[in-house]
N, C-alpha and C positions, 0 to 999 in steps of 0.2 A: 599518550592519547591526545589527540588535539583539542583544542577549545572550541565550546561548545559557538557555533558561528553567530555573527552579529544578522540582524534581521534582513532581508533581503541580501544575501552574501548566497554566492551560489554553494550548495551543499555537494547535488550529487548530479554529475554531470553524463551525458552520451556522446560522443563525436563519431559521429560517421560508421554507427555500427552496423552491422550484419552478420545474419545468422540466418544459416540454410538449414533447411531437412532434405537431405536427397536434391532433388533437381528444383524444391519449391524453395525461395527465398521469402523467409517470413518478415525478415526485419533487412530492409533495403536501404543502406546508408543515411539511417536517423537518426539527429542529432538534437537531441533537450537538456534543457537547462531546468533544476527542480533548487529553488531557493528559499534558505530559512524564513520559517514563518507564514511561507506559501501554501495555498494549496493547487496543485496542476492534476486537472483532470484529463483523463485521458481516453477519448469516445473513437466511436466508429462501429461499421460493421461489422457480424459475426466474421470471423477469419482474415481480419484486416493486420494481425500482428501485435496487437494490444498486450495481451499477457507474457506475449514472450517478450517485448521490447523490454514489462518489468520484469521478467525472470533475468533476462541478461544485464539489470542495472546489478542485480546484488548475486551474479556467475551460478544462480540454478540453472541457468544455461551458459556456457561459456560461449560469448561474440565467437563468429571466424575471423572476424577484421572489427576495427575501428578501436577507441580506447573509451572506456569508464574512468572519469573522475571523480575519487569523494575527497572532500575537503581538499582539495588540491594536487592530491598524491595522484596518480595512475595505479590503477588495481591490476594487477596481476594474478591470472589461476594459480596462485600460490597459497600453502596453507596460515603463512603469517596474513597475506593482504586478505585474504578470505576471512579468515576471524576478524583481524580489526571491522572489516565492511560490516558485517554482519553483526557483531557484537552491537554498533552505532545504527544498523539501519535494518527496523525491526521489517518482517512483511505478514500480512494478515490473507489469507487463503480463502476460495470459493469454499472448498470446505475447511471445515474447522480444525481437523486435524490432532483433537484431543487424546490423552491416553486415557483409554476407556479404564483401567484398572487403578488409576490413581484419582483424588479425591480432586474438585475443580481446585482449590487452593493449590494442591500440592503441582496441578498441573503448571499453574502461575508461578511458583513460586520454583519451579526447575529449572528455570535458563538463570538466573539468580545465584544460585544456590552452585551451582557447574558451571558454571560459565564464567559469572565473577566470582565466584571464593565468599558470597557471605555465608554465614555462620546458618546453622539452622534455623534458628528462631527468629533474627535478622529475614532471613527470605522470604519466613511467613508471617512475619509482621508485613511487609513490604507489599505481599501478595493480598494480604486481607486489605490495607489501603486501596490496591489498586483495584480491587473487586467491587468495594466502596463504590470506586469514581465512576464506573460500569453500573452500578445499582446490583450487582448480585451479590451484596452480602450476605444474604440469607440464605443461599444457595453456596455457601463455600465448603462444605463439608455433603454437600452434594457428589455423585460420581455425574460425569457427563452427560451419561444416556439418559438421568432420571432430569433431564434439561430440554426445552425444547429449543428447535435449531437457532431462532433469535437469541437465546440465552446462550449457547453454549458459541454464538459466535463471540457477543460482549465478551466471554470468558476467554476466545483468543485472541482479542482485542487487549483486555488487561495482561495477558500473558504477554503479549508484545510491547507495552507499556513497560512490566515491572523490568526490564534490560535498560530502561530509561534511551531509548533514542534519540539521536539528533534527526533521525526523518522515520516515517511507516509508509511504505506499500502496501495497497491494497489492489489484490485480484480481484476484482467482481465480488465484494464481501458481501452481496444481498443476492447472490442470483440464484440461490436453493431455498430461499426461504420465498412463504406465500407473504402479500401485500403487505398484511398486520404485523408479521416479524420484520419486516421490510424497516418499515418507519422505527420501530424501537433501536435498530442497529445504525439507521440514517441521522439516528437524534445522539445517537453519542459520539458518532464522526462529523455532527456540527460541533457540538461542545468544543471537541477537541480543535476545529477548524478555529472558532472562537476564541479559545486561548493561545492560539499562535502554533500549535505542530504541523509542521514540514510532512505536511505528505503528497503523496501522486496517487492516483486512484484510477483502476479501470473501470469501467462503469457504463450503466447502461441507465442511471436514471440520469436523464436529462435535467430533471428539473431542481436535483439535488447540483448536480453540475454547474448550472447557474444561480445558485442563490450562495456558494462558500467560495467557488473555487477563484482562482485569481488568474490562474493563467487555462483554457483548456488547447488541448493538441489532436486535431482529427485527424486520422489515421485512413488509410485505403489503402489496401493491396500493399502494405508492407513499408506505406511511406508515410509523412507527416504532410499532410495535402495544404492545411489550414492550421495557424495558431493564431490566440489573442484575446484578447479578454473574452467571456462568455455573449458580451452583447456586439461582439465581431464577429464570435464563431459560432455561437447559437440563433444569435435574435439577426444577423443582418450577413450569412456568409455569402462572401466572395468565391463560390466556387462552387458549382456545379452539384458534384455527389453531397457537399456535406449539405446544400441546399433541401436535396432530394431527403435527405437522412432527417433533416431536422423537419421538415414539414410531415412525416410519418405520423397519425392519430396515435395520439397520447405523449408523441415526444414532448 
C-alpha cells in the first residue's frame, strides 16, 4: 500500500478523460489534478458532467479514453487496481445508501470489518470513534430509517471515514436534504476540510465552495471551462457561463 502523501502532492489524478452515454459525451477530455490536503470543488450547471467526471475518478463509471492516476500508479478496470482505489478513496453519495436492516454502527463498521480484516470488536470500536467525530453517538444502535436524512448522511460520512482514506468524494452530499440538514452535513465537511482531508466535492452550494475549498473547477457541457482559486472562479470569472452561473440570486 503506498504512503500516505505529503501535503500538497497530487493524490488522484484525470488526464484527458471521456465518457459517453450513447451519442451524449458527458465527460469531454478533462483533466484534474485533486491534492493532499486540498479541497477541489467542483460546480457547474445541472447536466454539465460533474458526477460522472467523480464517478469515473474511482471506475463506477469506467472512462472510454483518458487515464486516472492514484498516487502515481494508472488504474485499470481491474479487480486488484479497483480494490486498492477504492479501499484508499472513500465516496459519499446524493443518497445515503445505508443497510436499512443493520444497526448505524454496524453499518460503519462493515467496510472495516470486510474489507480490511479487523476483528469484530476492533471494527466497532473504530465505527463508534468515527460516529463520535460525526456527532452521532447517540444514535449508533440506531437502524437508519429511525434517522433523519442529515443524520443518516453524517452516518455515511463516518462510514467513509472508518476505511481511513487518503481522499473522499463527494456527489452532491446535501442535495436531498431541506436547508436545516443542509448546514449540519456542510459543518462536518468543514471540520474535515479544517484538518486537512483530500477531498473533491460536487456541489451546488456556492458559498460552502468558497469559504473551504482551494482549488474550484467549473464545468459546462462536459468540459472544465474555468479553474482557480474560489476568488478567480467565483468572486471574478474569466468567462462567460460561469459568470452568468455565479451571479444566479442566492449563489
Amino acid at each position: 500500500m503506498p504512503a500516505d502523501p505529503k501535503p500538497h502532492a497530487v493524490v488522484l489524478e484525470a488526464r484527458s478523460l471521456v465518457k459517453r452515454f450513447g451519442a451524449v459525451t458527458a465527460v469531454d477530455g478533462i483533466s484534474v489534478e485533486i491534492r493532499a490536503g486540498e479541497v477541489t470543488a467542483i460546480l457547474g450547471p445541472s447536466g454539465s458532467g460533474k458526477s460522472t467526471l467523480l464517478r469515473c475518478l474511482n471506475f463506477l463509471e469506467v472512462p472510454d479514453s483518458g487515464e486516472v492516476i492514484f498516487q502515481g500508479q494508472r488504474v485499470r478496470a481491474r479487480d486488484r487496481d479497483l480494490d486498492a482505489l477504492r479501499s484508499r478513496v472513500g465516496m459519499v453519495f446524493q443518497q445515503f445508501n445505508l443497510f436499512p436492516h443493520l444497526r448505524v454502527w454496524e453499518n460503519v463498521a462493515l467496510g472495516p470489518r470486510v474489507i480490511l480484516g479487523l476483528p469484530a470488536a476492533a471494527a466497532r470500536e473504530r465505527a463508534l470513534g468515527f460516529l463520535a467525530r460525526v456527532g452521532l453517538s447517540d444514535k449508533a444502535d440506531s437502524h437508519p430509517l429511525q434517522l433523519s436524512g442529515g443524520q443518516q448522511q453524517r452516518a455515511a460520512i463516518a462510514r467513509a471515514l472508518a476505511m481511513e482514506p487518503v481522499a473522499l468524494l463527494f456527489d452532491e452530499p446535501t442535495s436531498a436534504l431541506d436547508p436545516e440538514l443542509t448546514g449540519e452535513v456542510l459543518s462536518v465537511m468543514r471540520a474535515l476540510a479544517a484538518e486537512g482531508m483530500t477531498m473533491a466535492v460536487v456541489t451546488h452550494e456556492v458559498a460552502f465552495a468558497r469559504a473551504v475549498s482551494h482549488q474550484v473547477v467549473f464545468m459546462d457541457a462536459g468540459r472544465v471551462v474555468l479553474r482557480g482559486t474560489p476568488a478567480e472562479v467565483i468572486d471574478s470569472p474569466a468567462n462567460e457561463r460561469a459568470a452568468r452561473f455565479f451571479s444566479r440570486p442566492g449563489a
